[in-house]
Steps between C-alpha positions, in 0.01 A plus 500: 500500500356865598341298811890357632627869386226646760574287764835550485475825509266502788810304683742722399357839629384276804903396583589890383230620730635282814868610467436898439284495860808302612727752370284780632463377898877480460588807370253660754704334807770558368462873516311518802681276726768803617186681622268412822182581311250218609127490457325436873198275353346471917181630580719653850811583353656290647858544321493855436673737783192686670407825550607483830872381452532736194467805748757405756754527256363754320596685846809304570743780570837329610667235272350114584689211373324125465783237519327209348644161597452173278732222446416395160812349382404177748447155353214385740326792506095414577286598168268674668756795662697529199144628304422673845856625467314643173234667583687710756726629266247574297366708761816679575515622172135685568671627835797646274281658302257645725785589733726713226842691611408398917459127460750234352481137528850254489490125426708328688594108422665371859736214364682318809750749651458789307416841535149459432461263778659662774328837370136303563648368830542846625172584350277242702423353188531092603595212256320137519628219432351282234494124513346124659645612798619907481853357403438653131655886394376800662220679317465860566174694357438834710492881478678752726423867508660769593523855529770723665581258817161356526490160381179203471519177392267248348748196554282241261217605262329170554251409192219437792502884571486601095161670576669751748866552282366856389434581841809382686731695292326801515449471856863481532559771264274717739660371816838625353390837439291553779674375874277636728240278594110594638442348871268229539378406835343193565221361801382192532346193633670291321884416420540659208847610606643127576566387872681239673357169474414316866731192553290191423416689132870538425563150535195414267651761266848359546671746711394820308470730794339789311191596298554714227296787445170451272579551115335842452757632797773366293334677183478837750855516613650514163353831393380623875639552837295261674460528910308262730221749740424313812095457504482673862661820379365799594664709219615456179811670400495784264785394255218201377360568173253228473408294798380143401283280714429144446252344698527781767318287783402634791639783510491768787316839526861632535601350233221623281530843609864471382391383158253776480771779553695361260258524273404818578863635475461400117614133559394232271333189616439142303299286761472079388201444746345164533194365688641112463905486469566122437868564538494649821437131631772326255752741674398461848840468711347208650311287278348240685268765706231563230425904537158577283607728225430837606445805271604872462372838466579867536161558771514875587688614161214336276253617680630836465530466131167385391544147431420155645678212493332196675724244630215209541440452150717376179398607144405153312505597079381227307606661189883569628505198733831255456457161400759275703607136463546345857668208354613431171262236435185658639301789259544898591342605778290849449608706753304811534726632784815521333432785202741486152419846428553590147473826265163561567544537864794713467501900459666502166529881519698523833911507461481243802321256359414590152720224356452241711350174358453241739465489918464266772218600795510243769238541745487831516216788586354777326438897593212675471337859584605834373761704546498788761455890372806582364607131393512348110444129498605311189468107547835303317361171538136379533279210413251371219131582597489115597628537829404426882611574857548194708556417849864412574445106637368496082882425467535210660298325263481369169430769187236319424285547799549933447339424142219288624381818691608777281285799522645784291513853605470611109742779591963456430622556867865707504754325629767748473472904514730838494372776723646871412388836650492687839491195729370637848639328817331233686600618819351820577566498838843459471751235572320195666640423874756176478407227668710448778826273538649368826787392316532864324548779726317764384594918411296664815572842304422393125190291665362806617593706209187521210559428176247625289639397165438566145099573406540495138784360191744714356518444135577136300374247791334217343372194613482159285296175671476196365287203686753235538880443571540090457546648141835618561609139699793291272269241423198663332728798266848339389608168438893370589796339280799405389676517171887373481515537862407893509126546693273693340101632603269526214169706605220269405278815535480874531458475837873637576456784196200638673663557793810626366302713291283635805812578683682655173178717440462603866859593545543722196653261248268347280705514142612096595102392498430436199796316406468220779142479466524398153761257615221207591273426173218270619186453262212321691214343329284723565220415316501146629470625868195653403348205397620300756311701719207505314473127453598462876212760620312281287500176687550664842042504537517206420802377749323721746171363465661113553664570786204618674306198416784286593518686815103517571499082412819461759288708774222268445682208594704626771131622653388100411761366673478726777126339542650186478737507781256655724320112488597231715481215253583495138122342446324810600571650191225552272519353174426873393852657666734232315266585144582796554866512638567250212396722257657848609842229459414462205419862381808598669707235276315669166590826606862450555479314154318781346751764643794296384353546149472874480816535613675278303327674245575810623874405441419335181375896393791664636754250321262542133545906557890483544571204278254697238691830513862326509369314131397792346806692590711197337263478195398825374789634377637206343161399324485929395844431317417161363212648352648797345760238363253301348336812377774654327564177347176448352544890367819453344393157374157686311719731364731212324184340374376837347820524299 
C-alpha cells in the first residue's frame, strides 16, 4: 500500500509541478508583454538597435515622426508579411525609445477609402494587390518619415530586404534631418551611369530604349549628389567631395593632372582599377566586334605615391578561390580567379570595412610597393599566403589548369589600400601640354599661360584603391525580384556596403557604416576551404607529374609518325618503329586512365571533406543532448533505486 501511496505521490507533485511552471510563464507574459524588453540571443546583434542608430537620435534635434503603414485587418493577407509586419513594429518600439521627446511613431491601418489610405498615397507609401492574378485587396506595409517639410518614403518593407530594415529607416531618419547632400563625381570607362541602347539591342530588349544606371549609382543618388565627369576633363570641379573612378581606362595626362589637383586641394579619391574588366566587353555598344578587355590604372599618380599596380597579372588564391557550377548537372568548378573573400581577408578594425563579411573579387589585380615619404598605407583587403600572380590569357581557361601550375608566393597580396598624408604632386613641372584638337579650337592666351599647380595637399586628402571594379557590375553584388508585383534588389554580398561605406567614410559621414554593413550576414565554411585546398594541393604532383608523361608519350608518337610519313611505302617501316609507336599508344591510353583516377579521386576527397563537416554539424548537437537525456535519466533512475 505505502508503494501505490509513493507513486501516487510522485504523480501528484509531477502534475502540480507542470501546472505551477505553466502558471509562472503566464504570469511572466502577462506582465511583461506592455513592455519592449527582449533578450537579443545573436552572436551580431542582430535585433538590437546599434550603436550607431542610437546616436543619431540621441542628437535628433527637431521633432521626427514615423508613420507606419500596415493593413492588418485584410483577410488574405500572406503569412509571412503579417509576422514581418511584426518584427517591424517591434522595432519601432526600440526607435521610440531610443528616440524620446524628438521621435514618435503612428500606426496607420489604410482600409479602402479612408484617411489612412489617402494619407499613405500622399506619402509615397504604395499598396499591392494580393491575389492569382493582383485582383485581391490592396496590402499596404511601409514607413514614411518626416521632419519639418522634408519627407522619405520606404513604400514596401519587403521581407527579402529584412537584413537591411535597421538601416533603411535610419537612413531615412538621417536624410530627414540632414538635406544637404556631399558631391560625388564620377569617371569612367564603363556605363555606370546608363546610356541609350543602339537600335538592333532595343528590339532584342523589346523596345526599352534606355539602360539604367548600374545598382551602386542607384544606391549613390539616394544619399549623394551624384554627377557624371567626362574622362577627357582637364579639371575637376571644386564643389566635388569625393571623386569616384571605375575602371578609369586610358585616361589622359590632362586628365591626370586634373585628378592630382584635386587631390591636392584636399579632394578625396576612391579609384576601382582593374587590369582585366570582363564587363567592359558585355557592354560594348556594338557587340558583335569583339574588343580584348582592356585594363586601368592611375600611371603618373601611382608612381608618384609609391605603389605598383601591374596590369598583366591577376591574383589566383587557392584558399579564397570560388567554386562555380557551369551547369546544374556538372560538379563546381574551382575557380582560383574569382576570390570569396571572407573575415580573414578583411581589416576588421577599419570603419570601412570592419563589418563586412563576405566579397566577390572577379579577376582583379593586386598593389604592391610602399608608400612615398609622407604617405600611411593600410591594406583593407588582401589575400591568404596561398596566392599567385598570373598572366591575363590564364583567364580564358579552365580553373583547373591555374592549379595544375600553382607556385605560391608564401606572402597575402593587398588588394585594396587607403593612402593618408602629404601627397606630393606628380607633375612637377606643371600642367602637361594638351594634345591638340582640330575639332577644338584652342585658348592661344591660356595655351601660353603656365600653370604651375599645387606641389603639395592641404589637409584631409586621402586616397582609397582597390584592384578591381567588375565587383561593383549588377550581376556579381545584388540579385533582382519581385514580391506582389513591387521589385525589390537584395545584395547577395557586401560588395555595395563597401563602397557605400568608402564613400560615407571619405566624405565625412561614416555614423551609417556600421549599420548597413551588418545588414548582409554570410558565414562561409571556412574550415572546409582549407581543406579543400589542402587535399587539392595534394593531388596536383601527382596531376602534374601525369600530364607530363602523357604529354612526353604524345611527343613520341607525333615524332614516330613524323618518321613514318617521311617513307614512301608503308613496308619500309621497321618492325622496331610500329613496337614502339604501338606501345607509346598504349602508355598514352594508361595515362589518361591513370589521370582519370586521381581526379576522380580528387573529387571523391573534396565531396568526403564537405559531406564530413555538413554530418557533424547535423549530429553533434543532437547526439550531445541525447546523451545528457539518457544521462540524467539513468541519474534520476539510481536515485529511485537507492530509495
Amino acid at each position: 500500500m505505502s508503494t501505490e501511496k509513493k507513486t501516487f505521490d510522485t504523480y501528484l507533485y509531477g502534475v502540480v509541478g507542470v501546472v505551477g511552471v505553466l502558471v509562472a510563464v503566464v504570469a511572466v507574459n502577462l506582465l511583461l508583454s506592455g513592455s519592449s524588453v527582449r533578450v537579443d540571443c545573436t552572436e551580431e546583434d542582430l535585433y538590437t538597435l546599434t550603436p550607431a542608430t542610437r546616436q543619431i537620435l540621441k542628437e535628433l534635434d527637431t521633432p521626427v515622426t514615423l508613420r507606419f503603414y500596415f493593413s492588418k485587418d485584410v483577410p488574405q493577407m500572406p503569412p509571412q508579411l503579417t509576422t514581418y509586419a511584426a518584427r517591424v513594429q517591434d522595432l519601432l518600439k526600440e526607435y521610440e525609445q531610443a528616440g524620446g521627446d524628438n521621435l514618435e511613431v503612428v500606426r496607420l491601418n489604410p482600409t479602402p477609402d479612408s484617411d489612412a489610405e489617402d494619407s499613405a498615397n500622399l506619402d509615397g507609401v504604395a499598396g499591392q494587390a494580393i491575389g492569382a492574378f493582383g485582383t485581391g485587396d490592396m496590402v499596404y506595409l511601409g514607413l514614411a518619415v518626416t521632419c519639418l517639410d522634408a519627407t522619405v518614403a520606404l513604400p514596401f518593407l519587403s521581407p527579402d530586404r529584412q537584413d537591411l530594415l535597421e538601416y533603411d529607416i535610419t537612413r531615412a531618419i538621417y536624410r530627414v534631418q540632414h538635406t544637404e547632400k556631399a558631391k560625388i563625381g564620377i569617371i569612367s570607362a564603363l556605363p555606370v551611369m546608363g546610356r541609350s541602347m543602339p537600335p538592333q539591342m532595343m528590339m532584342q530588349m523589346g523596345g526599352a530604349g534606355q539602360q539604367p544606371p548600374w545598382q551602386f549609382v542607384t544606391e549613390l543618388q539616394r544619399d549623394f549628389e551624384v554627377v557624371e565627369v567626362a574622362s577627357d576633363s582637364a579639371s575637376i570641379d571644386s564643389d566635388i567631395d569625393v571623386l569616384l573612378l571605375v575602371h578609369p581606362k586610358d585616361l589622359k595626362d590632362t586628365t591626370l593632372y586634373a585628378i592630382d589637383q584635386f587631390l591636392l586641394r584636399g579632394g578625396k579619391v576612391l579609384a576601382f582599377l582593374d587590369p582585366l574588366s570582363m564587363v567592359e566587353n558585355q557592354t560594348q555598344q556594338q557587340p558583335m566586334q569583339f574588343m580584348p578587355p582592356g585594363a586601368s590604372s592611375l600611371g603618373r599618380l601611382l608612381d608618384a605615391w609609391g605603389l605598383t599596380f601591374d596590369t598583366e597579372k591577376l591574383v589566383a588564391d587557392t584558399v579564397n578561390m570560388a567554386r562555380i557550377r557551369r551547369r546544374a548537372d556538372a560538379d563546381a568548378e574551382a575557380m582560383p580567379l574569382v576570390l570569396n573573400l571572407t573575415a580573414d581577408a578583411i581589416d576588421a578594425g577599419d570603419p570601412a570595412t570592419g563589418q563586412l563579411d563576405s566579397l566577390l573579387y572577379v579577376f582583379g589585380g593586386a598593389f604592391s610597393g610602399e608608400a612615398a615619404p609622407g604617405l600611411t598605407k593600410t591594406v583593407l583587403l588582401r589575400t591568404s599566403d596561398s596566392v599567385q600572380t598570373v598572366e591575363k590569357f590564364m583567364a580564358q581557361g579552365a580553373g583547373e589548369r591555374i592549379l595544375r601550375d600553382f607556385r605560391s608566393l608564401e606572402l597575402p597580396q593587398a588588394l585594396a589600400v587607403r593612402l593618408t598624408g602629404s601627397f606630393k604632386t606628380a607633375f612637377p613641372d606643371g600642367k602637361p601640354a594638351a594634345e591638340e584638337n582640330p575639332d577644338k579650337p584652342e585658348d592661344t592666351e591660356a595655351a601660353k599661360a603656365p600653370d604651375e599647380g599645387l606641389k603639395e595637399s592641404a589637409a584631409g586628402a586621402a586616397v582609397i584603391l582597390v584592384g578591381d571594379s567588375d565587383m561593383l557590375f549588377d550581376n556579381f553584388c545584388v540579385q533582382r525580384g519581385n514580391f506582389l508585383g513591387a521589385s525589390f534588389v537584395q545584395p547577395i554580398n557586401d560588395n555595395l556596403s563597401m563602397l557605400q561605406n568608402m564613400v560615407e567614410q571619405l566624405s565625412g559621414d561614416s555614423r551609417l557604416i556600421a549599420i548597413r554593413s551588418r545588414g548582409a550576414i554570410h558565414r562561409p565554411l571556412e574550415a572546409i576551404g582549407r581543406l579543400q585546398a589542402r587535399a587539392e594541393q595534394q593531388w596536383q604532383d601527382q596531376i602534374r607529374a601525369l600530364e607530363d608523361e602523357l604529354q612526353e608519350a604524345r611527343a613520341k608518337i607525333s615524332e614516330l609518325q613524323r618518321g613514318k610519313a617521311d617513307g614512301t611505302d608503308r613496308a619500309f617501316v621497321s618492325d622496331e618503329t610500329q613496337a614502339a609507336i604501338k606501345k607509346f599508344r598504349q602508355k598514352e591510353a594508361e595515362t589518361n586512365q591513370q589521370l582519370k583516377m586521381v581526379r576522380k579521386q580528387l573529387r571523391r576527397d573534396i565531396d568526403f571533406l564537405e559531406n564530413a563537416v555538413t554530418w557533424t554539424n547535423i549530429l553533434v548537437m543532437p547526439s550531445i543532448v541525447a546523451l545528457g537525456g539518457l544521462l540524467l535519466a539513468w541519474v534520476k533512475r539510481q536515485k529511485m533505486v537507492r530509495k
